[in-house]
Phi, psi and omega in degrees: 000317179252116156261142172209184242187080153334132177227324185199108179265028180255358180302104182235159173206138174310049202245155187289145165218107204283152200296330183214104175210167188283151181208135186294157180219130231245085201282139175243141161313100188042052194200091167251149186255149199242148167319161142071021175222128179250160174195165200263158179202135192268171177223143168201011192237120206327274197324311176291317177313305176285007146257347144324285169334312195283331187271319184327296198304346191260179139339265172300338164066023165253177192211145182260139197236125187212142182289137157263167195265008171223149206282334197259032179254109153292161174345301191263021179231349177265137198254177208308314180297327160307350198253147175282185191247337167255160194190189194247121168255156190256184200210138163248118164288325181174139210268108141245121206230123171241124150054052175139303201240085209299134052010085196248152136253120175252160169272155123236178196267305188224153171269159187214180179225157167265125170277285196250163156241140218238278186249159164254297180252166001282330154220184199291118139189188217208176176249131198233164182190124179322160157228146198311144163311176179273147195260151166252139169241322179235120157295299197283350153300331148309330165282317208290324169274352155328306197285326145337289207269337185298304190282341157313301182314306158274332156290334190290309191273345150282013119325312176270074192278342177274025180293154164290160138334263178326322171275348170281302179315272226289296230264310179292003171233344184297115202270329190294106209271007158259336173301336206277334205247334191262002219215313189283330178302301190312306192289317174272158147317041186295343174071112208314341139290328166288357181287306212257018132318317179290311163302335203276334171332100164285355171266186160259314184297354226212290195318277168024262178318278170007294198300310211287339188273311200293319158242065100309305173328303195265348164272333190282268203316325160295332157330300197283339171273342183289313185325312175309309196248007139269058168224327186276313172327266175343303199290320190292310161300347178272313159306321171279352189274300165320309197287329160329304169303292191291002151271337150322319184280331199266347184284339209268310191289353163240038135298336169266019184071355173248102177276112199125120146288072169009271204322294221266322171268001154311296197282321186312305178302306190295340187249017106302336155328300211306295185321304170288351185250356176303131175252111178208152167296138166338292183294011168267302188282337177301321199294012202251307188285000165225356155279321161311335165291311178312299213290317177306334189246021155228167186263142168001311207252348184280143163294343178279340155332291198288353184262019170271320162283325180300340188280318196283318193297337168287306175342282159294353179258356194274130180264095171301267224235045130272147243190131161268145200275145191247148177234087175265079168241113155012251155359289188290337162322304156339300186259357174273331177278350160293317164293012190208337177203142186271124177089224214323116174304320181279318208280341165288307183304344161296326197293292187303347176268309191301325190263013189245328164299320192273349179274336178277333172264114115320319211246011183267155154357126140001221091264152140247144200242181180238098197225134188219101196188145189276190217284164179077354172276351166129348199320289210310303185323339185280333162322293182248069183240317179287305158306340174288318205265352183278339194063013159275151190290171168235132182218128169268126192231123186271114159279330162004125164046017119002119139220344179293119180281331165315350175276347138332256204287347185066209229220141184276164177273011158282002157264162161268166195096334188315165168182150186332150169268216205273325173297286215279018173257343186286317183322281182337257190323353178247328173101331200264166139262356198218049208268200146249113184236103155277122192265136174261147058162066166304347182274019180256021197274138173266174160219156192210210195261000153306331172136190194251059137028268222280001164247025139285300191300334172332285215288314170317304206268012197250143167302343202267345210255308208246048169265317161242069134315129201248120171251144186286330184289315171320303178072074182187131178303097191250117196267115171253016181312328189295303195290145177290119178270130153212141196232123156243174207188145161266299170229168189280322164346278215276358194289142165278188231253284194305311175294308156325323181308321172272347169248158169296098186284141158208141212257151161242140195241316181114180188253181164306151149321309207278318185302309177319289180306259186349280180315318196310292224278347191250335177229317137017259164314278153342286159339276192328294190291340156335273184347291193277007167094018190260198179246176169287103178104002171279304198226169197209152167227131171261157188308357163287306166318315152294328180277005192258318163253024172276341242203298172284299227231330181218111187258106149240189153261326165257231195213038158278332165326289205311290174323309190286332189283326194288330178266300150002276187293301190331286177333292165324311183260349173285357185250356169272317192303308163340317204245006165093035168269132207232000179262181170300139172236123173231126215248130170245160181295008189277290178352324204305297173343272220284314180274302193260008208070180184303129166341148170252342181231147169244143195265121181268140173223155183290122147299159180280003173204101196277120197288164187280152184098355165269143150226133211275152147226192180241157165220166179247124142221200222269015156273345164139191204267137179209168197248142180247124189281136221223085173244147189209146188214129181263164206258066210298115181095004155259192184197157200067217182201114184270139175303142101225167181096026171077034190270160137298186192278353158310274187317327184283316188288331164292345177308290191317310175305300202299281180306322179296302169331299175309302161317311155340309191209053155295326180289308178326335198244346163085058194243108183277152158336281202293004176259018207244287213293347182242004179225141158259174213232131164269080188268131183214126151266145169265190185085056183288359195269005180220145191278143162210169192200162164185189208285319179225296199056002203298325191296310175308307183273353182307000000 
């Protein structure tokens, strides 16, 4: 809250000061103030300003100065337990108030103790009693520290060239060795407990000690800091001297005709070489020969050298214009996605339309797809299934929690650290212009105040556009019209509009029951047992088995549930086989129970005759279709109409319908008035423990 700044510590001036008396108190901040020292101290905080005000207003114009004990408590925040209970009172000298902010200088006089504390508001105080000069005990431990903290002392202020004059005289004539320890308090940082350990001291032997330990200290960190920093001195100077020298030399080698660093013309020749023998566009290689002109007219030791080199070496290493030889034949595409996934059917046959255009057009656009379907369903695998049938490379890109648009467009190369973004490092990496790159989960993209991902992606994904994609480290027109774009998503909600806008959507719905059984057994199983070490003909499940945790045990739409349970039982019998067991396990659904546990979901079914106040509805989820049960009761002697069972806000206002409707046209339905007015109405879905809403539900609770 206060800083101060010893200004004439020999200033003593007489005032009375009675042994137990009431006094405004004044909490100061990371700041103890000491006897027999003056210093400026600023106030700007309601409560302290009115106890200032409150000392202004006496005679004598004291005030009790007292520290607190935790740094982050302020003036006006502080209660009777934060503060310490001994301190200093002060004399206030003089007054200023600039824009706000008293502006004082006080002495202070005496140490004190607080006997009682009086008040909180409007500001702090307390009834104090004076406390005794300080006692001496040993004279001759006292001279030796003195003399001690006097060569402490000087070794500190040759450390110190910015000491005044005048405050080096005063501390170096000073005999009083409590004036002398409390002026040193004043002057070094000692940190506010040992400050106010050193106030609360009733000896001279005991402050002494203190002083003496407290600035050994503080002169060993200033040691340790000069030391640090003529050492950084030295390096720095040692860095310019080189480089003085290595330009002497290169001014010396070419005057003998050998012009040039080994080193530096060694790596300059090779990534010209690189450069002439490089298949890149014209504007690629001039910005390239002339950033290798910079780089040749700087020396080793300069930083924009390696990064002038790391820029050409991405430069030359990026395939402008190489290509992977594409084989697009129909048929076989057909058959490599038959092989690799069972079933969908429309979505394959979406694919084969999409590859039958690029085979009748060679010089049209890429297609960018969309594959839209909840998790387990085959997206990324069709991807590169599609590049497989394509002979193009595959390359995957996770967009999940995206928000940086530079992880894109990359980094401009004024930071340090830059670097390419993620398209043209996937380019890199693969060798090719012309890969199949799948941006994975794209609804998972965020945004912050770093930029939008997904108004990067306009441009990427638009054909018209991203023929000179501009990546910021590059600064150079990169043609991605070649590559094949395909992005998945779990639902179209979160994608923005205008980006969608740019792919081709094709929906995976997930599979049948039926679908389900056929992967287990055909690609599923086989797996598992790779996997777990077994042999051919050690463990078999049968379709019973599968249709049971297809149903029971695992409710999705695609089939990784399905895959883990399946690894599950594997596991299980690869830990009998482990332990010497030679017969066959073969798992029927009576099993399950016994390897894996009880079923987790139970299948709700309609009865064929509904007690009255049941009503069947459907609900949809992305595991399929379910039937939902819709009960309502009436509430004799309530009113209105109660909720329960998690609805949304849909549902709920169709609830609301349904009953205002009814009530509307009750004689139609043979409904008395008084039978309205004296019964409420009870709505329960059950499964209360899951939320649900949907478009309507009206018919059902009608």
């Amino acid at each position: 809250m206060a800083d101060e700044t010893p200004e004439n510590p020999t200033i003593v001036t007489e005032v009375a000061i009675p042994q137990v008396s009431e006094m405004a108190i004044l909490p100061l901040q990371n700041t103890t103030l000491f006897p027999d020292t003056v210093v400026p101290l600023a106030v700007g905080r309601e409560r302290s300003m009115r106890a200032v005000e409150s000392a202004l207003a006496t005679e004598e114009k004291l005030l009790g100065c007292i520290t607190t004990k935790t740094d982050g408590v302020s003036g006006d925040e502080a209660k009777f337990d934060d503060i310490y209970t001994i301190g200093t009172i002060v004399s206030i000298k003089r007054m200023m108030r600039n824009e706000g902010v008293m502006q004082l200088i006080v002495q202070g006089l005496e140490r004190f103790r607080v006997v009682e504390w009086l008040e909180e508001q409007p500001y702090l105080k307390a009834r104090v009693e004076k406390l005794p000069e300080l006692t001496r005990i040993d004279e001759e431990e006292i001279e030796a520290l003195k003399r001690n903290i006097h060569g402490l002392i000087q070794e500190a202020l040759a450390m110190l060239p910015q000491v005044p004059p005048e405050i080096r005289m005063a501390v170096m004539t000073q005999q009083d060795p409590v004036q002398l320890a409390y002026f040193m308090a004043s002057v070094l940082d000692l940190g506010t407990e040992t400050e106010q350990k050193m106030l609360e001291c009733d000896t001279v032997d005991s402050l002494l000690t203190l002083t003496h330990a407290a600035l050994a200290r503080e002169v060993e960190i200033m040691q340790i800091r000069t030391k640090i920093a003529t050492e950084a001195q030295g390096e720095m100077d040692k860095a310019q001297r080189d480089y003085v020298l290595r330009q002497q030399l290169k001014a010396i080698k070419k005057e003998l005709g050998e012009d040039g660093d080994n080193g530096e013309k060694a790596e300059a020749e090779q990534l010209r070489e690189r450069l002439e023998t490089a298949d890149i566009p014209d504007d690629v290689r001039k910005e390239a020969e002339r950033e290798l002109k910079r780089m040749e007219a700087l020396p080793q030791s300069a930083p924009d050298y390696h990064v002038i080199r790391t820029y050409l070496e991405y430069v030359l290493e990026l395939p402008w214009r190489k290509s992977s030889e594409e084989k697009l034949d129909l048929n076989e595409a057909r058959r490599i996605l038959d092989e690799d996934h069972y079933g969908l059917e429309d979505v394959k046959e979406r694919i084969l339309e999409s590859l039958a255009v690029v085979k009748l057009r060679p010089d049209s656009k890429s297609p960018i797809l969309l594959f839209v379907g909840p998790p387990g369903v085959g997206k990324t695998s069709l991807g590169r299934s599609i590049a497989r049938s394509l002979g193009r490379e595959f390359e995957r890109m996770s967009l999940g929690g995206m928000r940086d648009e530079a992880e894109l467009r990359g980094h401009r190369r004024t930071y340090i650290g830059a670097m390419p973004g993620r398209i043209i490092q996937a380019l890199r990496r693969v060798g090719v212009n012309n890969p199949l790159m799948m941006l994975d989960e794209i609804d998972k993209l965020g945004n912050d105040y770093r930029g939008d991902p997904s108004a990067a992606l306009l441009e990427i994904l638009d054909p018209a556009q991203n023929n000179t994609f501009r990546d910021n480290y590059l600064d150079l027109p990169f043609d991605l019209s070649k590559v094949f774009f395909i992005a998945t998503a779990n639902s179209l909600g979160p994608i923005p509009m205008p980006l969608r806008d740019r792919m081709e959507i094709i929906q995976i719905a997930g599979y049948s029951d039926r679908e389900k059984l056929n992967i287990a057994k055909q690609y599923l199983v086989p797996r598992q047992v790779r996997e777990n070490g077994l042999a051919d003909g050690q463990f078999e499940i049968t379709d019973a088995a599968i249709n049971l945790l297809t149903s029971r045990y695992t409710r999705e739409a695609g089939v990784r549930q399905l895959e883990r349970s399946i690894g599950n039982l594997a596991r299980k019998v690869a830990l009998k086989v482990a332990v010497g067991s030679t017969e066959k396990v073969t798992i029927d659904a009576g099993d399950l129970r016994e390897y894996i546990g009880a079923p987790r979901f139970h299948p709700e079914s309609a009865r064929a005759e509904m007690p009255a106040g049941v009503a069947t509805g459907m609900a949809w989820t992305e595991m399929g279709g379910e039937v939902l049960f819709i009960e309502a009761t009436a509430l004799p002697g309530g009113s209105g109409l109660t909720l329960t069972g998690q609805l949304g806000d849909v549902m709920k206002e169709s609830a609301q319908a349904a009953r205002s409707y009814l009530w509307s046209h009750a004689a139609e339905f043979g409904i008395e008035p008084e039978a309205i007015k004296q019964n409420g109405v009870h709505l329960h879905v059950p499964a209360g423990a899951i939320p649900k809403d949907g478009p309507s539900a009206g018919v059902a609770i009608f």
